[in-house]
N, C-alpha and C positions, 0 to 999 in steps of 0.2 A: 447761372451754373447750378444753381440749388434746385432750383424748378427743374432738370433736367433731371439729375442725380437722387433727387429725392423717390422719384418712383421706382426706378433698380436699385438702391442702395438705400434707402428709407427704413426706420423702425419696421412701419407695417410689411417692406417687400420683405426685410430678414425674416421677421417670424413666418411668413408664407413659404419661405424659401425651408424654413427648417420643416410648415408642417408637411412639404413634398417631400424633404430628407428623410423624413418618419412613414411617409408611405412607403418610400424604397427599403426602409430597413423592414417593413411587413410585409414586403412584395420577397423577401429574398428567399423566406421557405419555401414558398409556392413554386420559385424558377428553379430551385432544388429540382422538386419532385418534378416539373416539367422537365428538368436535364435525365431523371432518370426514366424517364419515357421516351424521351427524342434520338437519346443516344443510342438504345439497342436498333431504331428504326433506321438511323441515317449510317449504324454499323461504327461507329467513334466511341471511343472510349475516354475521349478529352472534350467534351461539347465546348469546354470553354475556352477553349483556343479557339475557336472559330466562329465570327461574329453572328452569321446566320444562322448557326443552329443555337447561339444565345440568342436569335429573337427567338426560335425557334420556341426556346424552352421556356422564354415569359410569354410566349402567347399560349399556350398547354396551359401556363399556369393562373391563368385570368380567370379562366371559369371557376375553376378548384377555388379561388378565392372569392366571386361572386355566390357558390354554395356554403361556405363557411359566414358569408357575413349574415344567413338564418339565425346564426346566434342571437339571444332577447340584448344582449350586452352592447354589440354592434354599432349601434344606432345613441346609446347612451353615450357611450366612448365617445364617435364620431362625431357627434355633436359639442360636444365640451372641449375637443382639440379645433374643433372648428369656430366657436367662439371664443377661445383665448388665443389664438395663432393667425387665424383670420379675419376677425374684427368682424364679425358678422353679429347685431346684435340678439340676444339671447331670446326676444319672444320671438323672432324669426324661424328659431329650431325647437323638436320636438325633444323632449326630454326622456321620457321611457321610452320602453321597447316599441316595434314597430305590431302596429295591428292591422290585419287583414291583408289581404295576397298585395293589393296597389302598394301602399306603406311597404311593404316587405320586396318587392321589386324596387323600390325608387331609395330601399338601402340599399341593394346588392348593384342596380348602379353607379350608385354614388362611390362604394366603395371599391369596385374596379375601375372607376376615373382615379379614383384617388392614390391607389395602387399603382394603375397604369401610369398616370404624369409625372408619380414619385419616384417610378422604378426607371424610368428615364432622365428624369432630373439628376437622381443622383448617381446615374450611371456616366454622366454630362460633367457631372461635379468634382467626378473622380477620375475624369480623363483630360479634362479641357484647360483646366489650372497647371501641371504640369508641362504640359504641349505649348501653354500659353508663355509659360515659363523659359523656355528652351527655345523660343522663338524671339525673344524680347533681349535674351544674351547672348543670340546666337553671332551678332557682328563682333562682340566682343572677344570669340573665341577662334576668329580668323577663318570658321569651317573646318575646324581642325577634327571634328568631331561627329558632327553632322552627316556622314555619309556612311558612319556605322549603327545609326539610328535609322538608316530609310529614309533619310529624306529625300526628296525627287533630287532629279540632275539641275532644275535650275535652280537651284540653290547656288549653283557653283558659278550664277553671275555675281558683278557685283551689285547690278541692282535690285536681285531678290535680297540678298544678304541687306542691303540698306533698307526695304521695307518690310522683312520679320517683324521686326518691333511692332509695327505699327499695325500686320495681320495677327500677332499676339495679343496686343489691347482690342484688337479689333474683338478674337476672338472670348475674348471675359467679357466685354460687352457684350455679345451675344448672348452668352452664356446669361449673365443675368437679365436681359430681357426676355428668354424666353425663361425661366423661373420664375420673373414677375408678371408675365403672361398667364402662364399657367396656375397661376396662383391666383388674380385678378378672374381668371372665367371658374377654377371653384368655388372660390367667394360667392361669386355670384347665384352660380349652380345649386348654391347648397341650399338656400330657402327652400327652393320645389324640389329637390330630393329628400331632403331632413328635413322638411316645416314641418309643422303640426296637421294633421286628417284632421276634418271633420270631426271622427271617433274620439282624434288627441283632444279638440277642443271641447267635446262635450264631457271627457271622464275630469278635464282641469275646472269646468266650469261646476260639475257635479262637486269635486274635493274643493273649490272656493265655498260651495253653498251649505258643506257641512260644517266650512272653518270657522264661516258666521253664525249658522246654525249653534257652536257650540258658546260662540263669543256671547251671541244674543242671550242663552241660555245661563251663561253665566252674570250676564248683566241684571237678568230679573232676578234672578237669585241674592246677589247682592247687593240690590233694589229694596229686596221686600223686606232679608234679615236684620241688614246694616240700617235702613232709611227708618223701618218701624222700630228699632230699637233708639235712635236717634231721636225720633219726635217724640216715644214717647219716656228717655231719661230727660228730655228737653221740659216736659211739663212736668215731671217731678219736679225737677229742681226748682222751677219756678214755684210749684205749689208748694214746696216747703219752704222758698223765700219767704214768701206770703205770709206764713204760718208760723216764722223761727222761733216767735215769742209767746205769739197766742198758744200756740196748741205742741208743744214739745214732743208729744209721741205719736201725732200725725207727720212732723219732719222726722223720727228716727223710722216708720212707717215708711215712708219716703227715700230716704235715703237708703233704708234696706233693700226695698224694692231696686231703685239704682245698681248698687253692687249686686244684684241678682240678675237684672236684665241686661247689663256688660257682661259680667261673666259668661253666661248663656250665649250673649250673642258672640262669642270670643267661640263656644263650642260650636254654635250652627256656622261660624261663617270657614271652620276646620269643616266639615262636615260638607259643606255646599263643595269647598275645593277636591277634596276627597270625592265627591261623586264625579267630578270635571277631570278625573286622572282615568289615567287606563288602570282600570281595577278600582275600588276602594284601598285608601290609603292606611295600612291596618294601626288599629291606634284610635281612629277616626272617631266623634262622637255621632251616633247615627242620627239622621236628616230628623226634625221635628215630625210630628204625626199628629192630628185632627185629635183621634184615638185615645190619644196618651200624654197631648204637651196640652189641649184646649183649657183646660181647670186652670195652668200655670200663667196661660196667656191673657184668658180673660183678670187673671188677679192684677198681674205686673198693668194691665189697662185701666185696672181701676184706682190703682196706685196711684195713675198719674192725674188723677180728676176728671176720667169717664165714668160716669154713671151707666154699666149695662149691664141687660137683662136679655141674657140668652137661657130659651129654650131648646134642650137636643128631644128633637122625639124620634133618633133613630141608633139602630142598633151600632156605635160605633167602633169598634170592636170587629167586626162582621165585613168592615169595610176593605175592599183592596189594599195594601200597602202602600200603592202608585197613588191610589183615589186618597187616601186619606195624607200621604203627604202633600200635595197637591191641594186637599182642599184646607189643609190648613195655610199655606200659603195665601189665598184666597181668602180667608179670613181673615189671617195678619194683617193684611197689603189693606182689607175692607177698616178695620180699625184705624190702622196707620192714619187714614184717609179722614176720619172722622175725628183723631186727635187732631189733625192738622188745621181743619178747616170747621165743625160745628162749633168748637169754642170750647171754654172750662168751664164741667161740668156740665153739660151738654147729655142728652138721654141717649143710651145707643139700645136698640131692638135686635137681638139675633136668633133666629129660628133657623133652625139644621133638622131638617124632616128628609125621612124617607120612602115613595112611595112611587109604583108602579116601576120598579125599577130603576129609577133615576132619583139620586140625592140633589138635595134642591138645598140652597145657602139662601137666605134672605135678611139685608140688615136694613134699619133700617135709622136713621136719625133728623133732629130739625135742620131746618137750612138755616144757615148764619144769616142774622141781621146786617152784618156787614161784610165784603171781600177778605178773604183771609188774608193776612200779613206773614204768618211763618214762612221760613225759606224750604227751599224742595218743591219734591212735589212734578207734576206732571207727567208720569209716566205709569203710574199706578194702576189706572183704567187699563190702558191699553195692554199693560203687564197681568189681569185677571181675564179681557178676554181672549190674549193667546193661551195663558194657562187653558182655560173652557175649552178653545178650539180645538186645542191639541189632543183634548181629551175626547173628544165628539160629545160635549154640550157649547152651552150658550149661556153669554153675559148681556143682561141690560142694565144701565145703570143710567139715573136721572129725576129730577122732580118728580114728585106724585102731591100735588097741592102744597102744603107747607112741612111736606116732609122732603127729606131726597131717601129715595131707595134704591140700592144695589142689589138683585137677583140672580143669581147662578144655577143653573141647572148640568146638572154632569151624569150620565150615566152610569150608573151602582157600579158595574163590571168595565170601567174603560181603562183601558192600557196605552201608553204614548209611543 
């Protein structure tokens, strides 16, 4: 009995059933204005006494409502009553507005079906339950009543009187079969009227590739500020382990540098999120700069037991804003790398030249006797040559006999 009743009478017929009740109630302006068109034609002043010229005036009113569903909203709407009402799953339907004339037809007829089965369902809904009614007690009441309502002459056996009942339930079962009928084929319908075009899937796949675009963006970011400031409080600390006895003002050396490269990094990594907001977040400390942070960078590095000798032989200063936050990143992420893996006290080489246009980054250090142990790590490389990419130069990074060198080449004027 469940198996029967479940498909007309079921969660999912009800809500199909109510989203038809919701087309009829957006179907009723439109047969308005159809009534007041139909009525000076057919010479009535009452269209709605008389059944035919109510179709009269919802068929006038279909088109009036397949030109209204042009609205960009339409298709938004229709889609989200059609995924909470009809169980239709959600990458099935398009989400925005409808684009190009195909999309924009296959709203206007989706939403004159929609319209159309609603404005009958629940012209069905609002006539067939009552009649149903009146039919089911009508034995009860001897026919004492029934023949000032219309109803035919045989009513006046007694075996119509004994099967009303039973053309009364007949008739609500009808009623709901075809509501979960019609409910059942817009379900269906609705993929290829409201699915996603082509158009829809390539603007979703574009907004997917900037959302990782931003995510990626944010991951280097927080890569190179957080990971270099990490490795290199990590060999502070330990070089002042080392030290705590021997050498007293190489650990306070140490430890100052500590509370200076937290702090700092406490400002860049405000600063990184602030550029990741729509606007800059005012307050913000601004992003680090080649230009302006290099002197502080190279210090807090050597705090931590790198030995390096950078040479700038270019006008820094002079550089892009984009170019030189950027390549200090690149720099950072290049140290990081060298803290992590040449070892304490290990030589680091940095030459920053500028020539024929193109600023050239070059560091350079020994290779570890043994595989590095520190934790991290692994992302660093490929985090300096998207940097490069994006900027229209190029990274190589890799042994050069018994040294390893990392090379950046980026050109003076490039913008991301």
């Amino acid at each position: 009995m469940r198996a029967f009743t479940r498909p007309l009478f079921g969660r999912r017929a009800r809500l199909r059933w109510i989203h038809l009740i919701l087309g009829g109630a957006l179907a009723m302006p439109y047969v308005l204005v159809g009534a007041i068109v139909v009525g000076p034609v057919a010479g009535s002043t009452d269209v709605f006494s008389s059944f035919p010229l109510q179709l009269s005036s919802f068929a006038v009113g279909l088109p009036l409502a397949a030109v209204t569903s042009l609205f960009p909203l339409t298709r938004p709407l229709e889609s989200a009553a059609v995924r909470w009402l009809c169980g239709v799953e959600a990458d099935r339907l398009a989400d925005g507005p409808a684009r190009g004339r195909a999309a924009k037809g296959r709203t206007a007829l989706w939403f004159t079906l929609h319209l159309a089965f609603g404005g009958i369902l629940a012209g069905m809904s609002l006539a067939v339950p009552p009649f149903a009614a009146v039919l089911i007690v009508m034995p009860l009441t001897a026919g004492a009543w029934h023949n000032r309502l219309g109803f035919p002459e045989v009513f006046d056996h007694p075996w119509a009187m004994a099967l009303a009942p039973v053309a009364g339930v007949a008739s609500l079962l009808a009623l709901a079969g075809c509501a979960a009928g019609a409910g059942a084929l817009l379900a269906r319908w609705a993929p290829a009227l409201l699915g996603p075009t082509p158009e829809d899937r390539l603007a979703a796949a574009e907004a997917r590739a900037a959302d990782l675009a931003v995510r990626n963006r944010l991951a280097r970011e927080l890569h190179d500020c957080v990971g270099h400031a990490l490795s290199a409080v990590t060999l502070q600390a330990s070089a002042a382990r080392r030290v705590l006895d021997a050498d007293p003002e190489f650990t306070r050396e140490a430890l100052a540098a500590i509370e200076e490269t937290t702090r700092r990094t406490v400002g860049e990594l405000d600063a990184v999120l602030g550029l990741l907001r729509d606007g800059d977040a005012p307050g913000t400390a601004p992003a680090p700069t080649l230009a302006a942070d290099l002197d502080d960078l190279l210090r807090r590095t050597r705090a931590g037991g790198l030995k390096v000798t950078a040479t700038v032989g270019a006008p820094l200063q002079a550089l892009p804003p984009v170019l030189s936050r950027e390549a200090y990143r690149i720099v950072q992420e290049g140290l990081s790398n060298a803290l992590k893996h040449a070892g304490d006290g290990a030589e680091v080489t940095l030459r920053v030249e500028l020539s024929d246009g193109r600023l050239e980054l070059t560091m350079e250090n020994p290779l570890p006797s043994a595989p590095a142990t520190r934790p991290g790590g692994g992302h660093g490389l490929p985090g300096i040559e998207s940097r490069a990419r994006v900027l229209g130069g190029t990274a190589h990074a890799g042994p050069a006999g018994d040294t390893w060198r990392l090379r950046v080449r980026l050109p003076a004027r490039a913008t991301p």
